[in-house]
N, C-alpha and C positions, 0 to 999 in steps of 0.2 A: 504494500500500500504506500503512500506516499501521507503522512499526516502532522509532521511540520518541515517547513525548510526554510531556506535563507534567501532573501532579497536584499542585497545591501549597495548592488548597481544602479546610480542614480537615472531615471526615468528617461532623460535625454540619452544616455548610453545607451540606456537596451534600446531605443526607439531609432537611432543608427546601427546596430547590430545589427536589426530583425529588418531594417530597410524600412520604416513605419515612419507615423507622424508619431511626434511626442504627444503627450496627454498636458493640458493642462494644468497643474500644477502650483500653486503658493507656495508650500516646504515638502523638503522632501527628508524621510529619515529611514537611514538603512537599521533591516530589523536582519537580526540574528538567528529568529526563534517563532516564523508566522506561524499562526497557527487557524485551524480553522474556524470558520466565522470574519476572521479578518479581512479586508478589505486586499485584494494582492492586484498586482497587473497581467493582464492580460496582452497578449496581441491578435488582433480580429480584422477583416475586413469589412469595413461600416461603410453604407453609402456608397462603395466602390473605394476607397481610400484605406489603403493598411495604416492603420493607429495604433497605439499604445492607450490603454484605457482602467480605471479601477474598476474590479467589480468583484462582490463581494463569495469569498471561499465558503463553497456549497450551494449548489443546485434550486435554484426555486422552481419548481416544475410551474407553467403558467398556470395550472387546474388547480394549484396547490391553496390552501384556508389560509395558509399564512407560513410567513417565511421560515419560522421555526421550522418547517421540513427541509431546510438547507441544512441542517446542521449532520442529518445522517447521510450528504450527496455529496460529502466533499471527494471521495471517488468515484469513479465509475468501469466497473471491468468490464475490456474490451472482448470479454466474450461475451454473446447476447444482447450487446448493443445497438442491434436494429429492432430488437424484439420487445426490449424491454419499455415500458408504458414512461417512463422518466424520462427517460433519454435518446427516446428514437427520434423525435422532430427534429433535437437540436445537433444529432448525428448525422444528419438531413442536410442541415442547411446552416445551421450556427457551431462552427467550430473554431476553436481557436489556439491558442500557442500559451501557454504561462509560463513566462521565463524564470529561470531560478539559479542562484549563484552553487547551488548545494542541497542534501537536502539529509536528513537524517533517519537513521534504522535503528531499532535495538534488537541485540543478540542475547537470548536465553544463553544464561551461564550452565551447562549442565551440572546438577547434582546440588543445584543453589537457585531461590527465588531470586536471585537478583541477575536483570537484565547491562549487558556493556553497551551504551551506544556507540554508533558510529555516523560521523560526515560523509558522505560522498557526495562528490565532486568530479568534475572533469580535471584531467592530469595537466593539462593547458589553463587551467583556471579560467576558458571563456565561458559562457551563459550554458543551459543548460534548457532543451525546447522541449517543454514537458505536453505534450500531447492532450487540450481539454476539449470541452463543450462547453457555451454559454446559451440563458436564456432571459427572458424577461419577465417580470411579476407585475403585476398590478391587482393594491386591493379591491376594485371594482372593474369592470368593463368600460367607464367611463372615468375613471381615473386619470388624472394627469402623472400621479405619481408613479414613476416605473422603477425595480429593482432590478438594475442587470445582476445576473450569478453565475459562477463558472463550477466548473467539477472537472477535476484531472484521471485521466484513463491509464487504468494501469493491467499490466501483462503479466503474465510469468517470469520468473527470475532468471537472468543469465547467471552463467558460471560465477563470474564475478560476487554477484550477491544473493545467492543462493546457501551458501553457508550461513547467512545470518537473515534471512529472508527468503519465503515461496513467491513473493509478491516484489513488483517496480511499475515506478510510473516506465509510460509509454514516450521514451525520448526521440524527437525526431530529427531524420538530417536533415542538414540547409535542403539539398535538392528534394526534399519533399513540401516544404513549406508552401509553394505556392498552391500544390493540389490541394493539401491539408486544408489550406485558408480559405479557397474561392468556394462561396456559397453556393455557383449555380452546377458545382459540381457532384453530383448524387450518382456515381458510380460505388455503392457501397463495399461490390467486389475487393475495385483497387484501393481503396481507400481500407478497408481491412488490412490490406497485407503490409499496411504501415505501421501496423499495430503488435508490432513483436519486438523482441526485448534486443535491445541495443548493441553490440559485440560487447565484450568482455573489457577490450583495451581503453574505451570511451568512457569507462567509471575510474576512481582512486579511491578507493577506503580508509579510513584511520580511526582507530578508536577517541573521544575524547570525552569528556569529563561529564558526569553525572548532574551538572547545571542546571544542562538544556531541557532533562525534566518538567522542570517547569517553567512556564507559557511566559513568567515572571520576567523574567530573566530574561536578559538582552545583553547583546555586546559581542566583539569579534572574541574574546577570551572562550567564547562556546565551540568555535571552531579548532581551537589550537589544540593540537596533539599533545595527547597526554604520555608521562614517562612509561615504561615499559613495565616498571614496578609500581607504579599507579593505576595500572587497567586491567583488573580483574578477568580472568579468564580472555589475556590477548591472541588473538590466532596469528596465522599469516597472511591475514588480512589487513593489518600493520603493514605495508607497503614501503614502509620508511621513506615518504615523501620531504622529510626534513623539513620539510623548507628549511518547548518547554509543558495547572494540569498535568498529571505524569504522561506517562510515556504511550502514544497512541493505541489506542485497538488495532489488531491485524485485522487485515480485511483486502 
């Protein structure tokens, strides 16, 4: 699953990465530790225009009584996703990109309740195109007020993270972004086959510090590798890259 991760690229960045318009913006502050409910960005195609946009982490189905059903849509697994009543329209036709610097796992310690997280990350440290859906809410039909919400699609685990996770978000390559993006494309076929787990060399894992448990907590200190003798039950998933609410539900 994918149930919190790091955004701490400021707005204009990712909106040149992803080739988009930036979003509008007053302040912008990098979070360490989003978690769901919060507010994250998006990249979507609106109006014909690739943008950068906030909206807010977990699904509001538009059929939905009220947004508090976003709260259980902040994934969506990309098996059954034409079928399933949540998420087939905006499979359809509202898909989009949520960038991410990182994003975090926890690994069951065998033989102990206590789980080790881990960062992953790209080894190149650029952005990281997490595969979603968006849609819009409104509490009436005639409502001016609109909720956009997104939900990230997640696959089966690559080698990579499958020691410490059955489940990953859905990351995609540059060359798939434009199919992914355009709304008038409803080839469900090919658009599935984008939906598998990343190669192995495209993640970096490291254990770190028991912080990012909670949602509390912010700061780049949640990313830093921890010592060897500090991380309980470390695998070789320590890569030795040198240079938060507990710990999510699997799902």
């Amino acid at each position: 699953m994918c149930g919190r991760f790091v955004s701490s690229s400021p707005p204009d960045e990712v909106a040149r990465y992803f080739d988009a318009e930036p979003p509008v913006e007053d302040a912008f502050v990098p979070r360490y530790n989003v978690a769901p409910t919060d507010d994250v960005f998006v990249v979507l195609v609106d109006g014909g225009v690739r943008r950068v946009a906030a909206h807010h982490w977990g699904l509001v189905p538009f059929w939905a009584k009220s947004p508090a059903a976003g709260a259980r849509m902040i994934n969506a697994r990309a098996e059954g996703l034409a079928d399933k009543g949540a998420f087939k329209a905006a499979y359809r036709a509202r898909r989009c990109i949520v960038p991410a610097d990182g994003f975090y796992e926890w690994q069951k310690l065998e033989g102990t309740k206590a789980k080790q997280p881990y960062f992953v990350h790209r080894p190149d440290h650029e952005p990281l195109a997490f595969a979603g859906l968006w849609e819009e809410w409104r509490p009436s039909r005639d409502s001016d007020d609109v909720l956009r919400s997104t939900t990230i699609i997640t696959t089966t685990a690559n080698d990579a993270m499958a020691a410490i996770h059955d489940r990953m978000p859905v990351i995609l390559a540059p060359g798939s972004w434009d199919r992914w993006l355009d709304p008038a494309d409803a080839d469900l076929d090919t658009l599935g086959r984008l939906l598998v787990p990343a190669p192995p060399d495209v993640l970096a894992l490291r254990p770190v510090g028991t912080e990012v448990g909670n949602v509390r907590n912010q700061g780049p200190q949640l990313i830093a590798p921890v010592e060897p003798g500090d991380a309980p039950g470390q695998t070789s998933l320590d890569l030795g890259l040198g240079l938060g609410l507990d710990e999510p539900g699997r799902g």
